[in-house]
N, CA and C atoms as an extended XYZ file, in Angstrom:
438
Properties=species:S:1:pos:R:3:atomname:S:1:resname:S:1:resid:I:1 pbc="F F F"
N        -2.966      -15.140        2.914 N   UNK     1
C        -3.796      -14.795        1.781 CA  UNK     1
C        -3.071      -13.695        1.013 C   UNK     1
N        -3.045      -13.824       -0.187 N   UNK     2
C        -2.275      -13.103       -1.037 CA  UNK     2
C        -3.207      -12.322       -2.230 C   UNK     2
N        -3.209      -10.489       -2.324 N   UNK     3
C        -3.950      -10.032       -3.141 CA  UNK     3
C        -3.132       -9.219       -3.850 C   UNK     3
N        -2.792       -9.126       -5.435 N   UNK     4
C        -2.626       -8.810       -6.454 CA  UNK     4
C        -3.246       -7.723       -6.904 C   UNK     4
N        -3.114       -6.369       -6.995 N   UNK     5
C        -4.271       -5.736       -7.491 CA  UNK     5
C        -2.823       -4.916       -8.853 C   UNK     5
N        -2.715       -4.692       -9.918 N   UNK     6
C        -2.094       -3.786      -10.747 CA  UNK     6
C        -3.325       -2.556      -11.532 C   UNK     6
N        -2.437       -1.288      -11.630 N   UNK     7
C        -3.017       -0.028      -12.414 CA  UNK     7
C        -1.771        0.378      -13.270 C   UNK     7
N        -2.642        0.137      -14.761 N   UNK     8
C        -1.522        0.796      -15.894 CA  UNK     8
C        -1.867        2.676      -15.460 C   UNK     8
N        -0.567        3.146      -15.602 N   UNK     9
C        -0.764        4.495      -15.640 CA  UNK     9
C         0.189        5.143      -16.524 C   UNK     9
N         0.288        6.242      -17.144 N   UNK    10
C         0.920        7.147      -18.231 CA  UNK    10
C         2.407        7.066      -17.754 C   UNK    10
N         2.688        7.598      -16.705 N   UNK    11
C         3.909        7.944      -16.389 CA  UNK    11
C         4.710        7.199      -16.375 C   UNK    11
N         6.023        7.446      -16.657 N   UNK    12
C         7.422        6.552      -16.261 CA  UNK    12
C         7.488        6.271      -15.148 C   UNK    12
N         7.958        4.704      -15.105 N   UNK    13
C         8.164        3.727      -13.579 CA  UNK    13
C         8.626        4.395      -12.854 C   UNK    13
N        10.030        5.353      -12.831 N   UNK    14
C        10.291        5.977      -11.989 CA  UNK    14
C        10.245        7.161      -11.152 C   UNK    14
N         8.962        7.849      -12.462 N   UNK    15
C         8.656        9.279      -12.050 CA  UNK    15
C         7.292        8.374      -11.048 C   UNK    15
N         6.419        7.654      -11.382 N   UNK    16
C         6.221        6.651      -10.567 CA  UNK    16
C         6.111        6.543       -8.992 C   UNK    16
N         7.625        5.672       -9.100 N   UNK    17
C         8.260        5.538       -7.968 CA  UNK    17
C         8.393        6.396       -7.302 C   UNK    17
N         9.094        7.315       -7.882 N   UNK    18
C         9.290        8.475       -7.004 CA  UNK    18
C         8.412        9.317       -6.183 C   UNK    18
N         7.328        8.999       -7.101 N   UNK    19
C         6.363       10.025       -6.096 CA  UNK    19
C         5.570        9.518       -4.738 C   UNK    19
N         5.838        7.792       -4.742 N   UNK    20
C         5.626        7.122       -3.603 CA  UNK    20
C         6.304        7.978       -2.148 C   UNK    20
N         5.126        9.196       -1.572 N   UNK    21
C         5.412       10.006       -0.983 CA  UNK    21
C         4.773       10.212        0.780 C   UNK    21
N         4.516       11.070        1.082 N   UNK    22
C         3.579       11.727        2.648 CA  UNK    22
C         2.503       12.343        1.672 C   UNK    22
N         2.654       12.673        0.807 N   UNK    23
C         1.509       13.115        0.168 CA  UNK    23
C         0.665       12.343       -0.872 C   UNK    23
N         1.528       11.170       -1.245 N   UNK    24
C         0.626       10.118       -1.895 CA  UNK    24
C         0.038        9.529       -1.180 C   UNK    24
N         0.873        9.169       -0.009 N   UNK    25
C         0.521        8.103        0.709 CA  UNK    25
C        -0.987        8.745        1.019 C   UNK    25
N        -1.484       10.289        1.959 N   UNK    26
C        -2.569       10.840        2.290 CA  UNK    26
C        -3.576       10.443        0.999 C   UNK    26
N        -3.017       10.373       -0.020 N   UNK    27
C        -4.560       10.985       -1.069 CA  UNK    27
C        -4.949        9.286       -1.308 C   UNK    27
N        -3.695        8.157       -0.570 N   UNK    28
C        -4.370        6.680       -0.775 CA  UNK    28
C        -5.324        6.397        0.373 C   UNK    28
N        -5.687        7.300        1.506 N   UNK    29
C        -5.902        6.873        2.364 CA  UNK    29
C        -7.401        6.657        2.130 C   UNK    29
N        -7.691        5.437        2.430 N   UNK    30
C        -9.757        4.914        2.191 CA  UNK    30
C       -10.134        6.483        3.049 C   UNK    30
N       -11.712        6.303        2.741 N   UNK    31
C       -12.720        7.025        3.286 CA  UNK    31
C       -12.764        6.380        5.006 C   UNK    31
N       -13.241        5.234        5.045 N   UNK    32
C       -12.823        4.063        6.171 CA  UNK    32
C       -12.092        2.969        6.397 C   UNK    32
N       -12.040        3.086        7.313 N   UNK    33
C       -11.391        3.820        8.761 CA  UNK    33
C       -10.480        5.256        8.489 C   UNK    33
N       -10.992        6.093        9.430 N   UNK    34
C       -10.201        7.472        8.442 CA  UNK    34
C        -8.739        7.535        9.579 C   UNK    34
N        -7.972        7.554        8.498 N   UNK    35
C        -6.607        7.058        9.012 CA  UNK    35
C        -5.734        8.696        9.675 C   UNK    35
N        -5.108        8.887       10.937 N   UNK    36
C        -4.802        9.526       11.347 CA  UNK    36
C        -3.307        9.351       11.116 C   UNK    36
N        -2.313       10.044       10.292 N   UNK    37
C        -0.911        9.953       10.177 CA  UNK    37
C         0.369       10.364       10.898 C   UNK    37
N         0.463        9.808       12.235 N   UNK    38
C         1.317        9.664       13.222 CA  UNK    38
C         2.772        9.796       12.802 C   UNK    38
N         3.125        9.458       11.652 N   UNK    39
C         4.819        9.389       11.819 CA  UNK    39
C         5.043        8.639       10.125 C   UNK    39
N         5.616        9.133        9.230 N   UNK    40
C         6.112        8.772        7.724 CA  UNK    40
C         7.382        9.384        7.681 C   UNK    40
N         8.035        8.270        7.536 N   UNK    41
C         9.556        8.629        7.616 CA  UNK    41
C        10.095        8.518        6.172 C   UNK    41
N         9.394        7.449        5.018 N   UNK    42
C         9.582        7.118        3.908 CA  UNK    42
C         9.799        6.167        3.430 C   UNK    42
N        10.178        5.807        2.212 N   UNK    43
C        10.339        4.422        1.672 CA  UNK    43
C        11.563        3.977        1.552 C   UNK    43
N        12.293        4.028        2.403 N   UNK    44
C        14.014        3.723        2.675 CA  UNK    44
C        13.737        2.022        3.473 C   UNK    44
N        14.478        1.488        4.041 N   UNK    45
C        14.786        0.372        4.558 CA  UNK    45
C        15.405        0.528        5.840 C   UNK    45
N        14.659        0.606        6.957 N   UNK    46
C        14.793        1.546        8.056 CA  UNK    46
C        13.301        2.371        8.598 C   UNK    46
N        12.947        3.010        7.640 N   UNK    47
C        11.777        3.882        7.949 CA  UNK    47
C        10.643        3.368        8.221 C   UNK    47
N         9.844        4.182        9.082 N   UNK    48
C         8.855        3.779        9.969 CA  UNK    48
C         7.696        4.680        9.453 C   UNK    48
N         6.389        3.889        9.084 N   UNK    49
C         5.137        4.839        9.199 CA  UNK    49
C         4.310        4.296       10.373 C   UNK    49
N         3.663        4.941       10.768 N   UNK    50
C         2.714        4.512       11.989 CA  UNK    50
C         1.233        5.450       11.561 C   UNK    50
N         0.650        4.573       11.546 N   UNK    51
C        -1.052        5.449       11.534 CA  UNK    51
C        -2.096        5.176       12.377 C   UNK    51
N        -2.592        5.982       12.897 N   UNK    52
C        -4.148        5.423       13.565 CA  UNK    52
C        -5.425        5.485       13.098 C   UNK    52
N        -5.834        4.088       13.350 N   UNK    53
C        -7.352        4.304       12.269 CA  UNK    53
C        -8.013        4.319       12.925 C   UNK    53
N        -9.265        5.117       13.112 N   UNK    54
C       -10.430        6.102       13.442 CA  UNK    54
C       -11.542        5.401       13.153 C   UNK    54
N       -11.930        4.442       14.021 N   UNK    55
C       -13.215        3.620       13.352 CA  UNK    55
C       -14.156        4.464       13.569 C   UNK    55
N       -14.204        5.337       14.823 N   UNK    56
C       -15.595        5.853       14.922 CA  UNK    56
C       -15.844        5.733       16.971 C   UNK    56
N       -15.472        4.018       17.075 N   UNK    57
C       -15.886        3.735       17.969 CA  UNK    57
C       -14.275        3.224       18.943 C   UNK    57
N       -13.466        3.272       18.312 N   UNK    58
C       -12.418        2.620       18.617 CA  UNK    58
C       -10.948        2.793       17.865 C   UNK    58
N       -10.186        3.371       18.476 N   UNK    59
C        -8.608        3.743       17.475 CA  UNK    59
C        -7.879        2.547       17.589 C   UNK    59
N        -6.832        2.375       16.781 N   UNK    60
C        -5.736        1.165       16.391 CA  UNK    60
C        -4.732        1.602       15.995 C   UNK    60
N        -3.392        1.290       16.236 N   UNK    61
C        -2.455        1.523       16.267 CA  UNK    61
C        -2.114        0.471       14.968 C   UNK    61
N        -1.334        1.167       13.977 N   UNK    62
C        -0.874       -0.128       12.853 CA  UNK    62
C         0.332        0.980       11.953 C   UNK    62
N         1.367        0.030       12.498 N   UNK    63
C         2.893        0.583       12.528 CA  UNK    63
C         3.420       -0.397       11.313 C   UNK    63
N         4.397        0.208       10.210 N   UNK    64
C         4.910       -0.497        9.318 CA  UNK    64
C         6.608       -0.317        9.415 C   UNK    64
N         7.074       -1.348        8.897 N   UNK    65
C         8.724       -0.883        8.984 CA  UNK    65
C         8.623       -0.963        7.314 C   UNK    65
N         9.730       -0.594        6.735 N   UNK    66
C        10.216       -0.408        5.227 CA  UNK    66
C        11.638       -1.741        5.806 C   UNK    66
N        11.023       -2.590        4.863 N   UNK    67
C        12.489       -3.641        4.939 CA  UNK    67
C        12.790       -3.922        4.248 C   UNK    67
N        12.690       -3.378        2.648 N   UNK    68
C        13.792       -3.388        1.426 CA  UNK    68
C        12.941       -2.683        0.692 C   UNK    68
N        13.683       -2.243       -0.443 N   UNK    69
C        13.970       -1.269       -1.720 CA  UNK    69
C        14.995       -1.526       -2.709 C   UNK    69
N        14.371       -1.905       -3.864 N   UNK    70
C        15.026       -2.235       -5.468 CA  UNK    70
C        14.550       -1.372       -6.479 C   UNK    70
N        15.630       -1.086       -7.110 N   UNK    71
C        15.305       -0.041       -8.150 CA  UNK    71
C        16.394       -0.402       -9.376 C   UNK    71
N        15.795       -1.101      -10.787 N   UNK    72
C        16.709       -1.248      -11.502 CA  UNK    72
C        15.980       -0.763      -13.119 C   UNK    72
N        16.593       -0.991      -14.323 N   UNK    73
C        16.323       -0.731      -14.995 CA  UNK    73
C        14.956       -1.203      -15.864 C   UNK    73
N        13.733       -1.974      -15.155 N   UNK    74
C        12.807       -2.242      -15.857 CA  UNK    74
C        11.914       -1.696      -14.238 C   UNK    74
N        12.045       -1.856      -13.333 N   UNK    75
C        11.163       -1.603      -12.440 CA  UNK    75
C        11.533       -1.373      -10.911 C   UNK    75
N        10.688       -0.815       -9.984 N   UNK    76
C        11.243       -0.316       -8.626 CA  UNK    76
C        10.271       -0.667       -7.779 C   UNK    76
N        10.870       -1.174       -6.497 N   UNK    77
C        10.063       -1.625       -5.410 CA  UNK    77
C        10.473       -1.302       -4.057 C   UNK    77
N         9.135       -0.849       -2.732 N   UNK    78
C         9.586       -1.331       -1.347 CA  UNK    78
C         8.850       -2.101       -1.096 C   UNK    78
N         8.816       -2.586       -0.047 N   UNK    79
C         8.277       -3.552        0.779 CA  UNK    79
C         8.077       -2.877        2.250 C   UNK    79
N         6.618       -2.686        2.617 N   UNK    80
C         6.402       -2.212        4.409 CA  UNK    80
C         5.923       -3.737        4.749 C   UNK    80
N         6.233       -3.939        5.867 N   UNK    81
C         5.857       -5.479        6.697 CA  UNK    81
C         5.823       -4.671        8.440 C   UNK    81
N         3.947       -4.803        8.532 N   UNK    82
C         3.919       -4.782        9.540 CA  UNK    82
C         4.277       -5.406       11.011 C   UNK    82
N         4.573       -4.137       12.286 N   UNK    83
C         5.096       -4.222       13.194 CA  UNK    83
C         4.186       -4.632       13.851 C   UNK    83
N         3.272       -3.617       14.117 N   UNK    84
C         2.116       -3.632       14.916 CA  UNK    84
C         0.982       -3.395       14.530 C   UNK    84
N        -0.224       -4.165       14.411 N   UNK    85
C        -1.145       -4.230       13.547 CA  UNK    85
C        -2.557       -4.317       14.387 C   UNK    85
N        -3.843       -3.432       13.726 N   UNK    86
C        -4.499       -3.683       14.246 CA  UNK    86
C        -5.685       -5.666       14.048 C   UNK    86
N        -6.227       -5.623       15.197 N   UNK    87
C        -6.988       -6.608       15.060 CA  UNK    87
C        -8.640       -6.886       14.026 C   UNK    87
N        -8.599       -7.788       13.290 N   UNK    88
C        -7.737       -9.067       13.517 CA  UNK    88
C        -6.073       -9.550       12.817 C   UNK    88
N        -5.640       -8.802       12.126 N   UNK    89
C        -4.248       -8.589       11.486 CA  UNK    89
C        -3.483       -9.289       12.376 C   UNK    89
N        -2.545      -10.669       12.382 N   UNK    90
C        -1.646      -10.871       12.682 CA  UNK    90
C        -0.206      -10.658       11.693 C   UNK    90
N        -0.331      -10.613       10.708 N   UNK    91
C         0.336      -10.356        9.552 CA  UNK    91
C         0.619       -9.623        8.764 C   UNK    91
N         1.071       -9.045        8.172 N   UNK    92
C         1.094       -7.956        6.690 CA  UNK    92
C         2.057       -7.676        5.918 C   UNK    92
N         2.536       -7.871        4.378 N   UNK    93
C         3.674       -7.718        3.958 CA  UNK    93
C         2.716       -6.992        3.091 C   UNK    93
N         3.438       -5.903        2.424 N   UNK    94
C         2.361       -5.242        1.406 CA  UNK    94
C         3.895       -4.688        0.339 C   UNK    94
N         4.082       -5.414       -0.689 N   UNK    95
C         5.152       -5.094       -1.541 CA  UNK    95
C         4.672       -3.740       -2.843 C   UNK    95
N         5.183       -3.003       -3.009 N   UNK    96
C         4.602       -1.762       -3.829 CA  UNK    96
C         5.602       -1.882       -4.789 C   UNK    96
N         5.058       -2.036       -6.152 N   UNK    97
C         5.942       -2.287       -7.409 CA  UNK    97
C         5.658       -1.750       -7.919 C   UNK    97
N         6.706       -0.841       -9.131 N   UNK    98
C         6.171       -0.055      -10.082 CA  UNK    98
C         7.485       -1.174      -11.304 C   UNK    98
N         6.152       -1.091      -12.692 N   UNK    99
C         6.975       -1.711      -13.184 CA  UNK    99
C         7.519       -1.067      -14.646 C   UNK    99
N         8.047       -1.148      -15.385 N   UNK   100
C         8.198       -0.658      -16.832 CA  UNK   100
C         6.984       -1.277      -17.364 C   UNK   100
N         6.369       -0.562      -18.175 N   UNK   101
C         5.301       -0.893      -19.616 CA  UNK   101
C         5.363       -0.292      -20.690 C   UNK   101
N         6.010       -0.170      -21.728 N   UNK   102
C         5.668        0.988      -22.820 CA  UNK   102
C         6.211        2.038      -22.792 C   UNK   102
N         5.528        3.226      -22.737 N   UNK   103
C         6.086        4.689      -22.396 CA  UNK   103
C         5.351        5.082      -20.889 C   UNK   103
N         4.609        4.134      -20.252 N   UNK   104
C         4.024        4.367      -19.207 CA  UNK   104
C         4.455        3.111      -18.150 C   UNK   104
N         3.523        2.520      -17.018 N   UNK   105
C         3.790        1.999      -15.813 CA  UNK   105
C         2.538        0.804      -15.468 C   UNK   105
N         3.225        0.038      -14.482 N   UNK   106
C         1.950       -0.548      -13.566 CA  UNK   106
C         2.335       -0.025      -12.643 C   UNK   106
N         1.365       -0.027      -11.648 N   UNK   107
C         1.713       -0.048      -10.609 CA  UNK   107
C         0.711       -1.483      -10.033 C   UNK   107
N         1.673       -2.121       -9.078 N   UNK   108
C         1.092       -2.931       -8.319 CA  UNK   108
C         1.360       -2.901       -6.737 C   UNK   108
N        -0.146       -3.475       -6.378 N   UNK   109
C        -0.118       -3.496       -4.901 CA  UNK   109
C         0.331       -4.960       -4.614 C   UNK   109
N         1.184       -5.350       -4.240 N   UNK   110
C         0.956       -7.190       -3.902 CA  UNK   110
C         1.156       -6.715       -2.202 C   UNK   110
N         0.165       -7.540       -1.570 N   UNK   111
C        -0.355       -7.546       -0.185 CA  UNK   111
C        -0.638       -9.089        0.221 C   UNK   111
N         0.520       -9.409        1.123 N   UNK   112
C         0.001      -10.835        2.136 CA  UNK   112
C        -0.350      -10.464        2.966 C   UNK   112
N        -1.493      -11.200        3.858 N   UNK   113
C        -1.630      -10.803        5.223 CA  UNK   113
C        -2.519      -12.085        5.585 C   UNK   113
N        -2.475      -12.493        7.185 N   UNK   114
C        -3.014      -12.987        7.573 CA  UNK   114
C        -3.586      -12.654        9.166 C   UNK   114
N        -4.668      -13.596        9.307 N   UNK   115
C        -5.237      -12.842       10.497 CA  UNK   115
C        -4.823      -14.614       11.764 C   UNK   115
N        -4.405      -15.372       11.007 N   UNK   116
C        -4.297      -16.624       11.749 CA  UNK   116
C        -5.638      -17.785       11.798 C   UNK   116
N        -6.117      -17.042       10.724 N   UNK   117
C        -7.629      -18.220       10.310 CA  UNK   117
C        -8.108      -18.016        9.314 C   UNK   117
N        -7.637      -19.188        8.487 N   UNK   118
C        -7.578      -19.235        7.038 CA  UNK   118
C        -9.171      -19.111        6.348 C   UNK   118
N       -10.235      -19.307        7.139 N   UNK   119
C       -11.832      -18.767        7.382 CA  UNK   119
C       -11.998      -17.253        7.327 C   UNK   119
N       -11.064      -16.441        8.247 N   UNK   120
C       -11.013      -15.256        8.355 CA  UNK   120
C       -10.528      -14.331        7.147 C   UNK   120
N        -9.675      -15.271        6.914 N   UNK   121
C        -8.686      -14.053        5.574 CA  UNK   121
C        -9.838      -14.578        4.660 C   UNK   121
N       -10.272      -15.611        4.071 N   UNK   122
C       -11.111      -15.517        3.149 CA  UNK   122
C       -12.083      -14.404        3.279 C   UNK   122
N       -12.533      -14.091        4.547 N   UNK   123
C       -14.212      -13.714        4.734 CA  UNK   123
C       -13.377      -12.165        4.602 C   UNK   123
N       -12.247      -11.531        4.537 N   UNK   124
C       -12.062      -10.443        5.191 CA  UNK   124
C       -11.342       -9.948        3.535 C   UNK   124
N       -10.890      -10.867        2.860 N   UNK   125
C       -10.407      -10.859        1.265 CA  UNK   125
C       -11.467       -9.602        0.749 C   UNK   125
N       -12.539       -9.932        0.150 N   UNK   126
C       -13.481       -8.885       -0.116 CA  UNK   126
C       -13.373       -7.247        0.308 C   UNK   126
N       -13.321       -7.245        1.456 N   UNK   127
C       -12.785       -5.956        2.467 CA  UNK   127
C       -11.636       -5.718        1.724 C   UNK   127
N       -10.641       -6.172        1.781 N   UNK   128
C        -9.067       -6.006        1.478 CA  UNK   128
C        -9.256       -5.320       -0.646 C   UNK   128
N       -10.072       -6.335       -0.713 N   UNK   129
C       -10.067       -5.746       -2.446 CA  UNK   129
C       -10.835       -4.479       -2.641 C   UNK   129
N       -11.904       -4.061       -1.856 N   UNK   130
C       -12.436       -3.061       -2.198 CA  UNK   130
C       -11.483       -1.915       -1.338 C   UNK   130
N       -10.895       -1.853       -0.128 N   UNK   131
C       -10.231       -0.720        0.436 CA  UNK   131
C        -8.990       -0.382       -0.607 C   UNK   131
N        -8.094       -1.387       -1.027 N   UNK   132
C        -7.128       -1.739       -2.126 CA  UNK   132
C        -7.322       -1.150       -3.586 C   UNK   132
N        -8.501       -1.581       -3.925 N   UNK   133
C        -8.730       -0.965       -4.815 CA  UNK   133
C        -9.270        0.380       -5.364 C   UNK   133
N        -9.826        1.160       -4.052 N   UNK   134
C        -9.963        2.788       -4.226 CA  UNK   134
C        -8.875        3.479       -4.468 C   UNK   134
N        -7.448        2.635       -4.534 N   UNK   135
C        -6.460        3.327       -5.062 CA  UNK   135
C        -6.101        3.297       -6.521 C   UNK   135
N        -6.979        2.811       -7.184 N   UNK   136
C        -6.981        2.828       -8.961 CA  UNK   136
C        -6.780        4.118       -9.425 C   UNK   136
N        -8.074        4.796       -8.870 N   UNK   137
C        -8.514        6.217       -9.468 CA  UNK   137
C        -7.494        7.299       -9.223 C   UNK   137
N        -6.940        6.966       -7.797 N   UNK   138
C        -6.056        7.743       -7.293 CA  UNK   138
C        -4.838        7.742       -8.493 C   UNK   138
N        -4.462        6.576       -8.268 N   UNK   139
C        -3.355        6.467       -8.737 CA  UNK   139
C        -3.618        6.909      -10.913 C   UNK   139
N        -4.597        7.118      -11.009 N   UNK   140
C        -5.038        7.590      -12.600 CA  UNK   140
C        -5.145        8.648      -12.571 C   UNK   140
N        -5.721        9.447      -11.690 N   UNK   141
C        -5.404       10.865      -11.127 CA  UNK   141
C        -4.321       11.193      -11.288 C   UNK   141
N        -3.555       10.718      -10.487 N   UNK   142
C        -2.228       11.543       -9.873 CA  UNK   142
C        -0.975       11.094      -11.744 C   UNK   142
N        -1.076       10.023      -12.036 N   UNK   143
C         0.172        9.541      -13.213 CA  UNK   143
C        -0.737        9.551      -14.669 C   UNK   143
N        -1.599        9.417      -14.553 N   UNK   144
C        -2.423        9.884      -16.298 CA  UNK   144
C        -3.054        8.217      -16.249 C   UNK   144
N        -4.213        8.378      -16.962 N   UNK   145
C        -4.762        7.039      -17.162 CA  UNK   145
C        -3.941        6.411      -18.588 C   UNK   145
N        -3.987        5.181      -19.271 N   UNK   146
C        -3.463        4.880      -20.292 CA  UNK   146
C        -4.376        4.573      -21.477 C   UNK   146
């Protein structure tokens, strides 16, 4: 299952990019599951984040690797593809694009994931757009709205 979410924001793609940080990453983190930040190494190709999410009743381990990074003259991207994921997650590629627009940016989330039941990712889609999408504001916050 594949979700698309883009936010125009003020800033240049690469001031942008760049700030794809340990400290962005914190201010993306949902309300729930409140995510405990174990290890951010960065957005290199190589680097490892690992977080634990805090349901309340039960912690999860959900580890990402960074397995590429492009940066050219209209737009910049990584890609984390989970290692270890919590359940029901068998899957996760979550590509982070920032693109040229104007004098400002998109930013997009593109996120595959599957749980191994094409019933499931539908029913769990909803979930995925609303946690996904509390990063609008953030991200209008932090780069200027347009």
């Amino acid at each position: 299952m594949q979700l698309h979410l883009k936010t125009a924001v003020a800033q240049d793609y690469l001031q942008v990019f760049n700030a794809f940080d340990e400290r962005l990453f914190r201010k993306l983190s949902p309300p729930y599951p409140k995510l405990k930040l174990n290890r951010f190494d960065g957005s290199e190709p190589g680097d490892v984040v690992e977080v634990e999410l805090q349901t309340g009743f039960k912690n999860f381990q959900w580890t990402s690797l960074i397995t590429d990074r492009s940066v050219t003259a209209t737009e910049a991207y990584f890609i984390d593809q989970g290692q270890e994921l919590p359940p029901p997650l068998r899957q996760w590629h979550h590509k982070h694009l920032v693109t040229k627009s104007g004098n400002g940016s998109i930013i997009h989330d593109i996120i595959t994931y599957s749980t191994g039941s094409g019933i499931l990712d539908l029913l769990m889609y909803p979930l995925m757009r609303l946690q996904f999408g509390m990063r609008k504001p953030v991200y209008q916050r932090e780069f200027g709205k347009v």
